[in-house]
N, C-alpha and C positions, 0 to 999 in steps of 0.2 A: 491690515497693511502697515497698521502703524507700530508697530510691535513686532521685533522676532524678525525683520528682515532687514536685509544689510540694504544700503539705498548709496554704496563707494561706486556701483557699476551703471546704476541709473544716466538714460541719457539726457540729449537736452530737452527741457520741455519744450522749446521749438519742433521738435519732433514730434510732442504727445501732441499738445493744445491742438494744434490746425484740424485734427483729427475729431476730440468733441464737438468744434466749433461747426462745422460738415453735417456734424450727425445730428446735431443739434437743430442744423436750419433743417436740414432734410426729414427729419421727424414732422417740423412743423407744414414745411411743402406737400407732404407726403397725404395728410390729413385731411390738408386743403384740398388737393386733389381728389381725393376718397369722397368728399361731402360733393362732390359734383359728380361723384360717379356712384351716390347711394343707392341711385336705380338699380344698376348692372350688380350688388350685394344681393339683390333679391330675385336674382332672375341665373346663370352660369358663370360659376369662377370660369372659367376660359374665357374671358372678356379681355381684350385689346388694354382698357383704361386698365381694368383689376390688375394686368398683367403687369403695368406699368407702377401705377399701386406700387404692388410686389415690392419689386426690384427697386422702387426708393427705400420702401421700410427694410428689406434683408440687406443691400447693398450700402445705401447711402446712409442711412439711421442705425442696424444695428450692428452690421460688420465693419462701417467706418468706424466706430467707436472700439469695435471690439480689437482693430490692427493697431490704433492709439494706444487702448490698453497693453496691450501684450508688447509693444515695444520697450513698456516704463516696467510689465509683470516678468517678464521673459529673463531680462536683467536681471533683475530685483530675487528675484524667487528661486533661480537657478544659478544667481551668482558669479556671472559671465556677463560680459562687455557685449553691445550689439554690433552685429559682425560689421554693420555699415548703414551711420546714420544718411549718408548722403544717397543712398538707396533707397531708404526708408521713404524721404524729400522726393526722390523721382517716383517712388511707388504713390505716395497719397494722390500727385499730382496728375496722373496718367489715372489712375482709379477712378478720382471724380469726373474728369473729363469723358473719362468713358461711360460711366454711371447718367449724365447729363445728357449724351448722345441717345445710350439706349435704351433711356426711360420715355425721350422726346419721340423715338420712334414706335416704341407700343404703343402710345397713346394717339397714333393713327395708322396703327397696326394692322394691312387685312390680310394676313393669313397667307401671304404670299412672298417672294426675293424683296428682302429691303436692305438698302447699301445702309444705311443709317445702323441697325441690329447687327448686320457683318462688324463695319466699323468698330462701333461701341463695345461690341462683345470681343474683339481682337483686343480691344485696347484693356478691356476687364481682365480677361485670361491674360496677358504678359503683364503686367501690373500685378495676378496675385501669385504670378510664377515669380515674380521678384519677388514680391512679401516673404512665398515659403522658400525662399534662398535664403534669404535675410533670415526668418526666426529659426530656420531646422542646423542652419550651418553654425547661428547664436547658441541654440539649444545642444549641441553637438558640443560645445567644449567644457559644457557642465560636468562636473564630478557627484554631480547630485541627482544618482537615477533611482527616482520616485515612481509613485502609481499615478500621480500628480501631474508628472512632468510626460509621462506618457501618454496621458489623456492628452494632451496640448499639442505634441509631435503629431500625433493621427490622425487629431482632428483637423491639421494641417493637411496631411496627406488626401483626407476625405474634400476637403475643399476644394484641392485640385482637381481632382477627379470629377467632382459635379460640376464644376467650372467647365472644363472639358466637356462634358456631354451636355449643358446648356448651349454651347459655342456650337455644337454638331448638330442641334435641332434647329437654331437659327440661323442655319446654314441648309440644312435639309427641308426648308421651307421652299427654297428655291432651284437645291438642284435635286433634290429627291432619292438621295444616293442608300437612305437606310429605310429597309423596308419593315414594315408594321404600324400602330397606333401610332401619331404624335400626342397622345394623349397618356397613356403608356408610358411612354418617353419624358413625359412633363413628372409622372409618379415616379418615375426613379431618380429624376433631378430634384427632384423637392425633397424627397426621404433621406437622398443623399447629403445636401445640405443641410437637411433642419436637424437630421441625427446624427451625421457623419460628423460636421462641422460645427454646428451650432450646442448639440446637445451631451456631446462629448467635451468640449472645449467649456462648456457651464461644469459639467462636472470634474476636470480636471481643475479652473480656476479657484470654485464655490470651495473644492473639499479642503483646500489649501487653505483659504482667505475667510471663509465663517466661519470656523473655529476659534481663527486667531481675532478676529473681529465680537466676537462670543467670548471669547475667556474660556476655553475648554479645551480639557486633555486628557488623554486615554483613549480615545475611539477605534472602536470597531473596525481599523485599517483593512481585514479581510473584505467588507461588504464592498468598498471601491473594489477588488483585483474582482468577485461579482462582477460587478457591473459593469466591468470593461471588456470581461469577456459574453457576458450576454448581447451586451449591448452592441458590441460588433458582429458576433455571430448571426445575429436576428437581422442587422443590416444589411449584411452580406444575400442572407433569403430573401430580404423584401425588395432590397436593388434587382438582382435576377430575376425574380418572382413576376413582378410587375414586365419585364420586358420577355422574357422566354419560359417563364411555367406560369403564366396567370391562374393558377387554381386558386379556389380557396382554401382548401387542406396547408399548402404552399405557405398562402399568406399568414394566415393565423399562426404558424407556425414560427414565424419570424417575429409577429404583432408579439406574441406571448416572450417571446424570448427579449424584445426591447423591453416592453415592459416589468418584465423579472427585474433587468439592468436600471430601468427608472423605480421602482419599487427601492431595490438593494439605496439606489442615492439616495431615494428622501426616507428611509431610514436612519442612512445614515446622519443625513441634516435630523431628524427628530429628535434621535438622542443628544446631537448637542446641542440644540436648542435646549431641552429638559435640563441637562447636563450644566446649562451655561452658568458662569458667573457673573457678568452682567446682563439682571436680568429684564433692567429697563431696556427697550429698544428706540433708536434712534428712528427717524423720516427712511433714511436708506434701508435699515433691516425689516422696519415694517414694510418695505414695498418687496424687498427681495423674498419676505417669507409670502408675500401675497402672492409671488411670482411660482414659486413652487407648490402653491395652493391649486393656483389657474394649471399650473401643468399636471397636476392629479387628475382635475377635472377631464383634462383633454383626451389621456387615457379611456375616457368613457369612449368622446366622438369619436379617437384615432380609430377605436375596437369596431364601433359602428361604420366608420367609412371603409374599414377593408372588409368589413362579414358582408355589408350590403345587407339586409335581414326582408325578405319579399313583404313584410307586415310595414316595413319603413318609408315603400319605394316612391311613394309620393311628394316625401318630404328629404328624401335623400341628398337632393342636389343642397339645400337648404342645411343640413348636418357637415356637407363636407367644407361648405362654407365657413362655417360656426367652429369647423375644425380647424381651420386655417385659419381664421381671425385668434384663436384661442392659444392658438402655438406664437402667432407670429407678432400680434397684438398686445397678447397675456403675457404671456410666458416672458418670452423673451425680452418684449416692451418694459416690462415689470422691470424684470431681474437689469434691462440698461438702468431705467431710471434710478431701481434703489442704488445699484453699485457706482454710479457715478458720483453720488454724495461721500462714498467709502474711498474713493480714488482720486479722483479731479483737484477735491481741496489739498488733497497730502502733496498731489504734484505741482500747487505752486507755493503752496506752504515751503515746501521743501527746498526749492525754488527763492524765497525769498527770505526766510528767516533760522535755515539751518544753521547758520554760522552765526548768529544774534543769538542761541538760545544761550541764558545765564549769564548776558553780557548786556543787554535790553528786555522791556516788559515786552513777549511777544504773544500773538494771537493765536488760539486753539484753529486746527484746521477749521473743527464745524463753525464757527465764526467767520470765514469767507462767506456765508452765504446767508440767505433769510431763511432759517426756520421755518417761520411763520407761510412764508410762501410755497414751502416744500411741503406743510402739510395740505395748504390749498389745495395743493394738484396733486395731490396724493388721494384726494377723496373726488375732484374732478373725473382722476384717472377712474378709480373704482368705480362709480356710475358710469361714466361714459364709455366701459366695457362692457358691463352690464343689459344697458341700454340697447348697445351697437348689437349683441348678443339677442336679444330680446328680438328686435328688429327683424333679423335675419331668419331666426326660426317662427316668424309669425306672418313674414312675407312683407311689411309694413315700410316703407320708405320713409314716413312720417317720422318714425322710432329710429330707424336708422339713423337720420339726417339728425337728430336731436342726439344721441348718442355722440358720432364726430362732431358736432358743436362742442360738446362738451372735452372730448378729447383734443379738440383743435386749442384751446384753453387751458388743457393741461401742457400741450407742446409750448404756449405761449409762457406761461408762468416758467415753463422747466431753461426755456431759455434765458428768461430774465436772469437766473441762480447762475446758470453754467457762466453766460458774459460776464456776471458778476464777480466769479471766479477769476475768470481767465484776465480780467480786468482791474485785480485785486491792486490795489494801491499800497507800499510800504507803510504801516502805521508803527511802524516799534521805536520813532525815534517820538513819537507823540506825547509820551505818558512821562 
């Protein structure tokens, strides 16, 4: 981001900051709650507390960061003004409240009408029906249509959409209006946000920003238009699939075809990694490439949780757990942590010493922050995935429970950096 992109359109960081600041406690809350619910990791994800879990780490930890991001990427990358910061302000703020409501209600959740889940979930859906106002109508007046930029619109689109059928399950909890599984219903809301939204939206940001982060040029721009079409195509099967052709032929069918799509991307990431010109790597790239490490991995469980394989079926529940900590934990927990070091310091760097540079001695973005500490929990992070991982396929609470200690330490260290950031003091008139 530091390089190669115009930052005249960029808004204020009043808009981004509030945003990590969110995702930041809510990682560490998130954690805490998890280590008091290490029992229910070892026993059914459909759990009340897990459920709650959830929806801090996807909502409040890694989609609150990710609508901070994309207010400052949106701009920045597509070369257009944001359509309206003061939308932006009533989105974060209606988000969290709602996120706050109804996280407090899962977590004495029983499976029946809850005003608290209505509430919350009303407040969530108009809050990201603003968001995609705000970035599609921003994104709309770009002269700049990429494979890039389409990955981001869609994955837009897909967010709504899972938005909306979450808001219809917890609502159909009490009036009973859609018939079938709600369990069914929970797989096509999850598939929908973690590929619609979340893994569309990594691959439209990543293929833009690790290159230019990497020092490399030339790539193989065909394997994204790949991966955009597998990757929705197979989504479209597995959304359907799950609620009206449950087969297995069905599912694998779609399984194989994301996978092509996630295959073609870390392809593409391989070659520029190989390719790169800088070939030391920072705190942020070692986590981001850990991150698409963990997401090869997941490809194993994701195959295993839709084949179901009758040789597995005792430890099933167990796999699809591990496949979910692995997506939501891994992956995507990775790829926040590293890219926050690549993002966060530029925007208050930016922020504070754009107009000083060659004019006073000023500070390198990576210098907002400790090093030292970001490697801490960089290897926190690595074991206490491991660990949690370990736990869960062994049945063990004990492992579990030591796992989130360790990851609750990671959230602590990672906030010390981000407030450090966000709290960064003028030093350019010091020297």
């Amino acid at each position: 981001m530091d390089a190669g992109l115009s930052t005249k359109n960029a808004p204020s960081p009043k808009i981004v900051l509030p945003h990590y600041a969110f995702g930041a406690i809510s990682f560490t809350v998130a954690l805490i709650m998890l280590f008091f619910a290490s029992g229910d990791l070892t026993a059914h994800y459909l759990s009340p507390k897990l459920l709650s879990v959830t929806h801090v780490l996807v909502l409040g930890w890694i989609t609150m960061i990710i609508f901070g991001a994309l207010y400052q990427l949106i701009p920045v990358v597509m070369e257009v003004r944001l359509f309206s910061e003061k939308l932006a302000l009533a989105t974060f703020v209606l988000f969290g409240a709602g996120l706050i409501i109804l996280s407090a209600s899962f977590w004495t959740f029983t499976f029946s009408r809850s005003t608290g889940l209505e509430v919350g979930g009303f407040m969530i859906i108009i809050s990201i029906l603003m968001f995609g106002i705000n970035t599609i109508l921003s994104a709309a007046k770009t002269q700049r249509r990429t494979i890039e930029n389409t990955f981001i619109v869609t994955s837009i689109v897909w967010l709504l959409i899972a938005v909306t059928i979450g808001l219809l399950i917890v609502l159909n909890f009490g009036f009973h209006f859609i018939p079938g599984s709600h369990l069914q219903l929970l797989k096509m809301h999850a598939h929908l946000g973690v590929i619609g939204w979340f893994l569309l939206l990594v691959i439209g940001v990543a293929s833009k920003l690790m290159p230019m982060f990497l020092i490399v040029h030339k790539l193989p721009r065909k394997l994204l238009n790949i991966s955009f079409y597998l990757v929705n195509s197979g989504l479209i099967i597995l959304a359907t699939g799950y609620y009206f052709l449950n087969e297995i032929w069905f599912l694998s069918t779609g399984s194989i075809l994301v996978i092509g799509g996630i295959i073609a991307f870390l392809r593409f990431n391989f070659i520029a990694f190989s390719k790169r010109i800088r070939k030391k790597l920072d705190v942020g790239l070692k986590m981001s490439a850990s991150a698409f490490i963990l997401l090869a991995v997941s490809i194993i469980f994701g195959l295993v949780s839709v084949l179901r394989p009758e040789i597995l079926s005792q430890v099933q529940n167990r796999i699809d757990i591990s496949y979910g900590i692995l997506i939501i934990l891994g992956f995507l927990s990775a790829l926040v942590l590293g890219q926050t070091y690549k993002t966060l310091p530029f925007i208050v760097w930016l922020k504070k010493y754009q107009t000083k540079v060659g004019k006073a001695k000023v500070p390198l973005p990576m210098e907002l922050y400790s090093d030292r500490i970001a490697h801490y929990h960089f290897y926190t992070y690595l074991a206490g995935i491991i660990l949690l991982m370990t736990g869960v396929l062994l049945s063990s609470v004990s492992i579990v429970s030591t796992g989130t200690l360790l990851l609750i330490i990671t959230a602590v260290l990672y906030n010390y950096n981000v407030f450090k950031i966000i709290f960064h003091n003028d030093t350019s008139n010091e020297s």
